[in-house]
N, C-alpha and C positions, 0 to 999 in steps of 0.2 A: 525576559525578552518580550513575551506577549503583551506585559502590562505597560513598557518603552512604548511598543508597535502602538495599541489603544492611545494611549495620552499624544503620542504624535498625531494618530488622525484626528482627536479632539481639538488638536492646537490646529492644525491646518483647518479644520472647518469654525475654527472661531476666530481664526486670523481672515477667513475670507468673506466670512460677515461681517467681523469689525471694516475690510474694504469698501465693501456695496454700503455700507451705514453714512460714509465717510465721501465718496464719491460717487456721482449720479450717472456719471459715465461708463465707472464700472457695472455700475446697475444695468444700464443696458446692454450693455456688453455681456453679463450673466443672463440678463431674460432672454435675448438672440440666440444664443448657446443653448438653454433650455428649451427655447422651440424649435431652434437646431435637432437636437437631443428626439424631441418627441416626433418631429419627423421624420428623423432617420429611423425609428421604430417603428412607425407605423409604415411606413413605405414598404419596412424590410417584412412587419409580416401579412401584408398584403399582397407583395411578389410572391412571398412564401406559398399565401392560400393560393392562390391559381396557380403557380409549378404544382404544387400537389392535385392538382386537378386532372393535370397530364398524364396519359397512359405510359407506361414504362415501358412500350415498346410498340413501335408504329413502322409503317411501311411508307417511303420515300415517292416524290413523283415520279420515279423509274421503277418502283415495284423493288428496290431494294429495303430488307429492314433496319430500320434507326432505334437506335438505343438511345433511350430517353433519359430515364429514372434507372435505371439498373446499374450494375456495377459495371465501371467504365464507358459509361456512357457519357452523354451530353453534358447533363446538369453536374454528372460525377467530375466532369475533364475542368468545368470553368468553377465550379467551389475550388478545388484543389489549388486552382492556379492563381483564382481572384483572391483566394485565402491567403496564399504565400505572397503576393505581389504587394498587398493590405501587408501584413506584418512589416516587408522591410522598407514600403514608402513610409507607414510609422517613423520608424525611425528616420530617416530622412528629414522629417517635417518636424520631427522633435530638433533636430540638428540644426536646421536653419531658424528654426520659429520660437522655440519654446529654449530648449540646451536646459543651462542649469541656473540660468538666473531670475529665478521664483521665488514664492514665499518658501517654501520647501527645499530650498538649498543649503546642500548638506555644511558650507564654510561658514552658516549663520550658527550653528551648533557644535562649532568645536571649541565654546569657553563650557561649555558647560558636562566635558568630561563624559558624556555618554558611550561605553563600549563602542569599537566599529561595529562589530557585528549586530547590535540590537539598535543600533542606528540604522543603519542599511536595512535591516528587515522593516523599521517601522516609516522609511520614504516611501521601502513598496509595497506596503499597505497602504499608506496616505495616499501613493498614485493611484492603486486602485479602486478606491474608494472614491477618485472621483467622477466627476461628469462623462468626461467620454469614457473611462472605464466601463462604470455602470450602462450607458449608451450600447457598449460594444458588447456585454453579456446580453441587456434584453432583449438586441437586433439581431443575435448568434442563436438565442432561446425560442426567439420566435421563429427564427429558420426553420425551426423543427418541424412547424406547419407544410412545410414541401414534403417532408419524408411521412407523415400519418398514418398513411396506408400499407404501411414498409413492418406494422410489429411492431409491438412495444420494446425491446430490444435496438433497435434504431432509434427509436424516440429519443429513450435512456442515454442512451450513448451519444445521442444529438446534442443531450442539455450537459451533459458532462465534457464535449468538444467545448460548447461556448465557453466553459467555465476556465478548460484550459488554454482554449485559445488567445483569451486576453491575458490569461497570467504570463503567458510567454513571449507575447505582443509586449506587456511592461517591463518582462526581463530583460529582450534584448534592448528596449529602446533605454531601458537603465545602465547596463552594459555599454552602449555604445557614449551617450551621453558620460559618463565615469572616464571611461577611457580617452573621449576624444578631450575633456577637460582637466586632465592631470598630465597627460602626455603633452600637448599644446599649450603651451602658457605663456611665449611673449604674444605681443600683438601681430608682429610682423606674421608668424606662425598659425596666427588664430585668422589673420587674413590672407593668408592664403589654403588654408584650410578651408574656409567658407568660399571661399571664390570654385573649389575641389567639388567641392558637396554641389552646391548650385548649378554646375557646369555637367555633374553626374545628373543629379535631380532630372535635368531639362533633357539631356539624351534619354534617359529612360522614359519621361513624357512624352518622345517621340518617336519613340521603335512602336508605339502601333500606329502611326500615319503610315510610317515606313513601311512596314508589314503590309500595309492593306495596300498603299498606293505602288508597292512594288509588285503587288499579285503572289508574294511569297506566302499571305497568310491563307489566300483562298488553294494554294497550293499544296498545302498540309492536308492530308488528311486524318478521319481519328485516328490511326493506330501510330499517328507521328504524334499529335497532339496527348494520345493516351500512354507512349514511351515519357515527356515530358509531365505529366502527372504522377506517374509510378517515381519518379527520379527526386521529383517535389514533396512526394508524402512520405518518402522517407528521411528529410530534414526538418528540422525543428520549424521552418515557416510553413510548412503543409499539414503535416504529422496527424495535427488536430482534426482538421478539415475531411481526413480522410478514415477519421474511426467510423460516421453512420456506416459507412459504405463497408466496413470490414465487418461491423457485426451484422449488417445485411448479408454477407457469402456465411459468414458461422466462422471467420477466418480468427479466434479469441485469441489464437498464440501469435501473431500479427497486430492484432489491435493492443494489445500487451507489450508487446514489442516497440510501437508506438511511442506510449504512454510513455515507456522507459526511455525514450530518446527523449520526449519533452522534459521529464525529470533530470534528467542529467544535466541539459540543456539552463535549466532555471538555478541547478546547484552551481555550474561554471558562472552562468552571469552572477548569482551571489557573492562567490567566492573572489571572484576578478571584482565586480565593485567593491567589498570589502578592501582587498587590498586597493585599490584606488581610493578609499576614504582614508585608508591607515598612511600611504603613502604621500598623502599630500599634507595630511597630521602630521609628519615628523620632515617633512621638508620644509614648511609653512615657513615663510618668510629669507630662504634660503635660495629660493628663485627671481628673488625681485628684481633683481638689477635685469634681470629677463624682459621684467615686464613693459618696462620701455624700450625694447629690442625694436 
């Protein structure tokens, strides 16, 4: 399986310099991306260094105390939530933008007889092996710069979130992509499907205008906004976001607890893709008359 996984990411990064060699468009298209890339790292750990500048706990202009840094605090309540909200626009934006028809689509490798299962392990290596993967580890690792003053212990746990955070960021969006491409197969279906996705896309893009311009969001206070946190990091799109914070209270059989929702979490996406590679293997060309539906 390992040595599958390897050779696929090798084919994916030689099939995508044989592109850029071949077309100058793609070239820039990649150097954009690239500085794309190094922007959103440096942005990310530059916010980082001044949130961590911030005292973990301060006094409001009413002489009330604010929780800053500390567990369930400020910075705790919008990681939590911006974390969860990043995972499932992922997939979204995989759905509309990217799906599955890449170099790394899995219908280009089924003359060539490779297990499902060591097929499927080495896409989601290939995916994250690339660009915005790697982007989305060293933007999550630099994070860590907000918590520094938090113990080594939070640090640790900081760089091991990032690590898991993108792995489950690729599982679900590999998950949803599998599923919505083996289930959906005339045209008719795959258009209105996309019409589904896009029409969801744009409500969610606009429940924080709505929020704000209704006065419902300044209406919340923390202990509504920190019920919605607690509810977030115990599902797989939070989960991650919220281990500094647990080995900051010493909470280990929590942060363990965690970990094991992400793991199960990554074994179901495997499992369900697998069968979505095996099932589209043994139905292949059994659906066609579908396809001009």
């Amino acid at each position: 399986m390992i040595k599958t996984a390897i050779t696929l990411v090798r084919l994916r990064w030689t099939l995508t310099l044989a592109t850029l060699r071949k077309s100058a468009w793609q070239t820039v298209a990649y150097v954009f991306s690239a500085v794309l890339a190094a922007g959103t790292i440096i942005g990310t750990g530059v916010l980082a260094w001044f949130i961590g500048i911030l005292p973990p706990f301060t006094v409001n202009a009413d002489g009330f105390p604010l929780n800053i840094l500390g567990p369930g605090g400020i910075v705790n309540i919008v990681v939590v939530l911006v974390g969860a909200t990043m995972t499932i626009f992922i997939g979204f934006i995989q759905l509309m933008m990217l799906g599955e028809g890449s170099t790394m689509n899995p219908r280009k490798f089924a003359i060539y007889g490779i297990a499902d299962r060591n097929l499927q392990f080495g896409l989601l290596l290939s995916g994250l092996s690339g660009i915005p993967s790697l982007t989305g580890v060293a933007s999550l690792m630099l994070w860590t710069l907000a918590y520094r003053h938090m113990g080594p212990a939070v640090i640790i746990s900081s760089l091991l979130a990032a690590v898991l955070a993108v792995i489950t960021m690729m599982s679900i969006s590999k998950l949803v992509i599998a599923l919505s491409t083996t289930l959906v197969t005339s045209k008719r279906g795959k258009g209105a499907f996309y019409i589904f996705i896009v029409l969801t896309f744009v409500i969610i893009c606009q429940l924080p205008n709505i929020l704000v311009n209704s006065g419902i969001a300044f209406s919340l206070n923390t202990e509504t906004w920190g019920a919605a946190t607690a509810i977030a990091a115990w599902t797989p799109f939070g989960a991650a976001f919220q281990l500094p914070f647990d080995a900051l209270t010493g909470a280990w059989a929590v942060l363990i607890a965690r970990i094991a929702i992400l793991a199960v979490t990554w074994i179901v996406c495997f499992a369900v893709c697998t069968w979505c590679l095996r099932h589209e293997r043994l139905t292949i060309g059994a659906n066609s008359p579908s396809e001009t539906a």
